[in-house]
C-alpha atoms as one frame of an Amber mdcrd trajectory, in Angstrom:
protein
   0.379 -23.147 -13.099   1.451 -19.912 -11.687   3.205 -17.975  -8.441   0.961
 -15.948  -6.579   2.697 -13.167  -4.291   1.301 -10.260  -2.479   3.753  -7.443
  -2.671   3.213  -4.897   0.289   1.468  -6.584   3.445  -0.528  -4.049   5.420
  -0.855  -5.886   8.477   2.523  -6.547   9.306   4.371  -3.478   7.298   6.043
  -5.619   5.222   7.235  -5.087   1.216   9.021  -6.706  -1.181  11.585  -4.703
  -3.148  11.972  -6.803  -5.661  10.371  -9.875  -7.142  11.634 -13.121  -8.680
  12.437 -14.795 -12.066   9.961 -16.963 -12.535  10.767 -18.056 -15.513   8.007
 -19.610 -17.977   5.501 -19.478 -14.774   3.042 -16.555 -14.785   3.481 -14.472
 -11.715   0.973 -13.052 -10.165   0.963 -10.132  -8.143  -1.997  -8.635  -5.911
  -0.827  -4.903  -5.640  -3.800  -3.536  -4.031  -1.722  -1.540  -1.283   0.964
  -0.345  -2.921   0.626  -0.170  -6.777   2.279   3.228  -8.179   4.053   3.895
  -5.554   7.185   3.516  -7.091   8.204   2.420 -10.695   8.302  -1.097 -11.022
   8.886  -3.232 -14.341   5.431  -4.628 -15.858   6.879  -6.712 -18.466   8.228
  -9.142 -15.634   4.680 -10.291 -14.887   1.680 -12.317 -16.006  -1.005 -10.401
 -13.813  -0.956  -7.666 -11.503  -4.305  -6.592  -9.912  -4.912  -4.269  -7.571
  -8.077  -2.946  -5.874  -7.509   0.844  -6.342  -8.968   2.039  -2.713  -5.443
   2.511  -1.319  -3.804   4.156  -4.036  -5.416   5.058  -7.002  -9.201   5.432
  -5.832 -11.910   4.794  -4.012 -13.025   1.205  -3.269 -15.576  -0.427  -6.405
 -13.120  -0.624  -9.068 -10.012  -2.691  -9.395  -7.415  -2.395 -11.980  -5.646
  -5.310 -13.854  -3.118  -5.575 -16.069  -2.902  -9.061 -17.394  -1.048 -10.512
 -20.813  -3.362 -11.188 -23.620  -2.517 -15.144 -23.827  -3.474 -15.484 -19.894
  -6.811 -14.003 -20.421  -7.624 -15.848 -23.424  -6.617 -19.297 -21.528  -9.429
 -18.712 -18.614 -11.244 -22.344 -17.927 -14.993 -22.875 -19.307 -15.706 -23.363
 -15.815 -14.968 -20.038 -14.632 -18.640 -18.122 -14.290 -19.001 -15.512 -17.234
 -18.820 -12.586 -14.845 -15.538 -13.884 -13.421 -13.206 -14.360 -16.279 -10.825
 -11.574 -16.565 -11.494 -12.000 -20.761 -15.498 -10.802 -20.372 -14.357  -7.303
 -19.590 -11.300  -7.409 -21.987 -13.805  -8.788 -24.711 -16.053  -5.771 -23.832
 -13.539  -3.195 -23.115 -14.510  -3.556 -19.356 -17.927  -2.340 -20.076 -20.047
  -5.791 -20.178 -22.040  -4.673 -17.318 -22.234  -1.534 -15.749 -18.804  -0.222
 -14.560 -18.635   1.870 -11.479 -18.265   5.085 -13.301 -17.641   7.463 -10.716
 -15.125   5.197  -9.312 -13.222   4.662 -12.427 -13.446   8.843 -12.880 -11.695
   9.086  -9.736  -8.845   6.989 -10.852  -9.036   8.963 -13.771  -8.091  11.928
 -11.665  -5.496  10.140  -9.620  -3.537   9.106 -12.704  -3.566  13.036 -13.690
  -2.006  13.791 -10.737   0.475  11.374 -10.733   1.993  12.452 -13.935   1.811
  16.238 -12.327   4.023  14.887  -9.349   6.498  14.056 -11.808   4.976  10.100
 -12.206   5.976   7.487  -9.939  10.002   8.592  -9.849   8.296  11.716  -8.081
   5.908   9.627  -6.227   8.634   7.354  -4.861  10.764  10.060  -3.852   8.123
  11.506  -2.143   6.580   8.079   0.066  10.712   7.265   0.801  10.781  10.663
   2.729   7.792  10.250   4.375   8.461   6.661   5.042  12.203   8.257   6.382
  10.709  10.367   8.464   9.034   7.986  10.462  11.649   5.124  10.607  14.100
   7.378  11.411  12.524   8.372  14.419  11.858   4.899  15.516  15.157   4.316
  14.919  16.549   7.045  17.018  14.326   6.355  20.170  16.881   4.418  21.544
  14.071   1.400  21.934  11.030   3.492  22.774   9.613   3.277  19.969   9.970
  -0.677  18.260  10.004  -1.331  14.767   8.020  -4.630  13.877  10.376  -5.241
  10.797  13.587  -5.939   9.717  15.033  -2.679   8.045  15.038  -4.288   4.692
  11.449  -5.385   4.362  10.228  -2.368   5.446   6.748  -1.475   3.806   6.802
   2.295   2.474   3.310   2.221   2.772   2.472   0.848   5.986   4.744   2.137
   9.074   4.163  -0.518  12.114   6.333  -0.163  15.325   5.702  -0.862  19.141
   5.743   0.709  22.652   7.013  -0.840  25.807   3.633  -2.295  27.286   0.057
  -2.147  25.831  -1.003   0.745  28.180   1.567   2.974  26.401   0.556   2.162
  22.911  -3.195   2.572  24.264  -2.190   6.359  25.657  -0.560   6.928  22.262
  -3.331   6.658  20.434  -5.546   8.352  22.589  -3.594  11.432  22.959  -2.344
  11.150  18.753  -6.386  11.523  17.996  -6.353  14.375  20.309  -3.944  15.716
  18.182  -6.492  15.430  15.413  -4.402  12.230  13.995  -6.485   9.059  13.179
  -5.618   5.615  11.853  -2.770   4.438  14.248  -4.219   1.836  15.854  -2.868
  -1.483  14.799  -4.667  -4.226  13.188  -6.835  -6.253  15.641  -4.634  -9.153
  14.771  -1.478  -8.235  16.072  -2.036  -4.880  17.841   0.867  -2.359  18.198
   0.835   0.934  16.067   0.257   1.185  12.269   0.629   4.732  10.030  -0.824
   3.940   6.603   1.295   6.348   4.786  -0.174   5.946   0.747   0.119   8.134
  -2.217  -2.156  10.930  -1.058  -0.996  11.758   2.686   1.510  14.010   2.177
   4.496  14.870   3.600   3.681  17.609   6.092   1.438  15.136   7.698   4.180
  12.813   8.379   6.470  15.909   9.924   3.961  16.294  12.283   3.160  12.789
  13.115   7.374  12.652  13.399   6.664  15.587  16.060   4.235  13.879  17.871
   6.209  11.063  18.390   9.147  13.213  19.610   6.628  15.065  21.646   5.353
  11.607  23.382   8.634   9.811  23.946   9.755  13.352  25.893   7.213  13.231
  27.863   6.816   9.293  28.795  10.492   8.320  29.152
């Protein structure tokens, strides 16, 4: 009936740069962690939605983009409240919307389109994204990247120190620092900079710093 793919994976740091022909089958794509953060080619699928609290806005509102003859096909079955074709019916107001929420991604959008819209967004999160890569890559194994070079997320920066004491020092000493977030997920542990739209670039220089600063001083 369809192909369902995630495109960035948060956990892991993992991305796909580009995404198949599926031919006649809708694909589906959940975009919630990386949508507009680089152009990408709408007409290729069925449904994107994306919860906007990564990129676009704070959590409470998600944003879909979905082709007319897919909404209009929902099953009877589905509950009124969870067909995709209520809120298209009602130009997304058949209940109260989250208005502050959607105001916010209002604002985002404006400031996308000041950056010089996602060509100036994506030049921006492939520098930051450089910036820390490149240092991983230069530690001469100190510092671990989790995945291959080509699947690397742009969004989500994981890597890995020698023993679980080290990574435990890092992020003790990195929130000294006044940096916060780098703990990996519970799931598979390690080191994690979340890296979306609205960090921006001099925050990744001095994350890149810190890491040059802790490798001198623990190798």
């Amino acid at each position: 009936a369809y192909v369902h793919m995630t495109s960035n994976e948060t956990i892991e740091g993992t991305q796909f740069k580009q995404f198949p022909d599926t031919g006649s089958v809708p694909l589906i794509v959940d975009m919630s962690s990386d949508i507009f953060c680089k152009p990408f080619d709408v007409t290729q699928f069925g449904l994107i939605y994306a919860g906007a609290q990564k990129n676009l806005g704070p959590s409470g509102v998600t944003v879909v983009i979905a082709r007319e003859e897919l909404l209009t096909s929902s099953p009877d079955n589905i509950p009124t409240m969870l067909r995709y074709s209520t809120y298209e019916k009602n130009n997304s107001l058949y209940n109260t919307p989250p208005s502050f929420a959607i105001y916010m991604v209002n604002e985002v959008l404006k400031w996308i389109q000041e950056e010089g819209g996602l060509a100036g967004i994506e030049r921006v999160n492939q520098q930051k994204a450089a910036l820390l890569y490149d240092r991983i890559d230069s530690s001469e194994g100190f510092y671990r990247g989790c995945v291959d070079s080509a699947d690397r997320s742009i969004m989500n920066v994981t890597f890995r120190l020698a023993n679980e004491d080290l990574e435990k020092q890092f992020i003790k000493e990195s929130e000294q620092a006044g940096f916060i977030g780098l703990k990996g997920h519970r799931s598979v542990g390690g080191l994690r900079a979340s890296i979306y739209n609205a960090v921006p670039l001099e925050n990744c220089q001095a994350l890149a710093e810190f890491m040059d600063g802790f490798k001198q001083r623990n190798s």
